[in-house]
C-alpha positions as CSV (number, residue, x, y, z in Angstrom):
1,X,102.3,64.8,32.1
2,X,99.0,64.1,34.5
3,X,99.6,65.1,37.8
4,X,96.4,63.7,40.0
5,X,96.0,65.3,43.5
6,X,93.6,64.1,46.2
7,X,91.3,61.6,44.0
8,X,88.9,59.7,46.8
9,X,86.6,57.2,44.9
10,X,82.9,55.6,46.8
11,X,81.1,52.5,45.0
12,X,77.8,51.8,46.8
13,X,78.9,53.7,49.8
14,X,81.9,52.0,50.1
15,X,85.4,53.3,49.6
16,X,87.6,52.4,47.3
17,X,90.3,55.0,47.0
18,X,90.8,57.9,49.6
19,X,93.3,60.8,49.3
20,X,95.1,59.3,46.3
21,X,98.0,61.6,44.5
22,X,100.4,60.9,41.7
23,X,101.9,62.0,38.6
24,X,101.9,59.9,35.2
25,X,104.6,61.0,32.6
26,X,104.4,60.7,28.9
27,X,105.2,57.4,27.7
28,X,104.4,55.9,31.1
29,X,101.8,53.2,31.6
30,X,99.5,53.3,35.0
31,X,97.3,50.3,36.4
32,X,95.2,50.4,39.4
33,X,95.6,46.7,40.5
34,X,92.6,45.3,43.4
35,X,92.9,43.3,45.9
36,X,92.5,40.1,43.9
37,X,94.9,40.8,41.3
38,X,92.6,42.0,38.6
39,X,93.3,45.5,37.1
40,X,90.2,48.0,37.9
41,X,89.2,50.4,35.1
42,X,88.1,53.5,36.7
């Protein structure tokens, strides 16, 4: 298990993720989708 706590992310002083938290078991599959529909790789 990854348990992620707090994760804020800034591209070109702009904010893209702010006080993110969650918990990925094993097995399980995790996608950060954007606003026009195209998975983001981190």
């Amino acid at each position: 298990m990854i348990t992620v706590e707090n994760l804020s992310k800034t591209i070109k002083g702009k904010p893209i993720l702010q006080d993110i938290s969650f918990e990925v078991g094993a097995g399980d599959c995790v996608a950060l989708i954007g606003p026009n529909g195209l998975a983001k790789q981190p």
